[in-house]
C-alpha positions as CSV (number, residue, x, y, z in Angstrom):
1,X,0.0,0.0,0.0
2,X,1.5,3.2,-0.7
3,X,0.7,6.7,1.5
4,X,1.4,10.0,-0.3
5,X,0.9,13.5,1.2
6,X,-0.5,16.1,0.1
7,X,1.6,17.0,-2.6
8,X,1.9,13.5,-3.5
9,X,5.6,12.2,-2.2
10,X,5.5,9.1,-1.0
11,X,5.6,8.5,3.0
12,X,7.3,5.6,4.6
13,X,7.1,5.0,8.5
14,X,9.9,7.8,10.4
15,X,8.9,10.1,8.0
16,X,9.3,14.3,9.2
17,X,5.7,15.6,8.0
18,X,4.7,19.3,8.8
19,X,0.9,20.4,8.7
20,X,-0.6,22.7,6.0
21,X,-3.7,23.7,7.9
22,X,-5.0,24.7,11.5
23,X,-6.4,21.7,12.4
24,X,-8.6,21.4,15.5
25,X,-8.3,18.6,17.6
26,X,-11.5,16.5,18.0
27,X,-12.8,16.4,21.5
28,X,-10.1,18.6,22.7
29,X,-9.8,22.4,22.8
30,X,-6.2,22.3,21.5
31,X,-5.6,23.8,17.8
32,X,-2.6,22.3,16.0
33,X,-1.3,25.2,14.3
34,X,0.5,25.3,10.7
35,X,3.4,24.7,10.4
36,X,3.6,22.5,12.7
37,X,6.4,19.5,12.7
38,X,6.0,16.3,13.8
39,X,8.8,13.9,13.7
40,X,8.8,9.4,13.1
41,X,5.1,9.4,12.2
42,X,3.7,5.7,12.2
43,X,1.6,4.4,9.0
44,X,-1.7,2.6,9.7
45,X,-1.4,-1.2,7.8
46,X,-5.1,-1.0,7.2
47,X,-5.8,2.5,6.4
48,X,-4.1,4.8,3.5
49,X,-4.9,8.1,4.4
50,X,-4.7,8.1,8.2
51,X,-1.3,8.6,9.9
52,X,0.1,8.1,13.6
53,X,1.9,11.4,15.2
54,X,2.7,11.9,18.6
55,X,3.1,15.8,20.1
56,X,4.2,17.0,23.4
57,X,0.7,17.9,24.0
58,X,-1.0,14.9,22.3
59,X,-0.3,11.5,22.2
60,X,-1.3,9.3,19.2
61,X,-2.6,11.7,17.3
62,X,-4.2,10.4,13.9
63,X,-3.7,13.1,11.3
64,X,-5.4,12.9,7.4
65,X,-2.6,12.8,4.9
66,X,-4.4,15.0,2.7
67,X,-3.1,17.8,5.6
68,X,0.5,17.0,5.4
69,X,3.1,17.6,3.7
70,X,6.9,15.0,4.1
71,X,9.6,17.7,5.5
């Protein structure tokens, strides 16, 4: 299965990725601002357009690809 950002690059597991979009957090009042880098993001085996991503603030974090961009 192959997992492409936004811009269509490939992604592979340990992949940088930075966000292209405020993104609200569901069920949270945190905002994950643009710009925003998050570092060794984890593919799902089942699922193409979700990634894992893991913050400071949040821990495993599933973020759309089509809101990423590989770094």
């Amino acid at each position: 299965m192959e997992v492409r950002d936004s811009n269509g690059t490939l992604l592979n597991d340990g992949d940088s990725v930075q966000v292209i979009k405020d993104l609200k957090v569901k069920g949270s009042s945190t905002v994950i601002k643009r710009g925003t880098l998050f570092k060794n993001v984890r593919l799902q085996e089942d699922d193409d357009e979700h990634v894992e991503c893991r913050n400071d603030k949040i821990k495993g974090l599933m973020l759309k690809t089509c809101f990423l961009k590989k770094v």
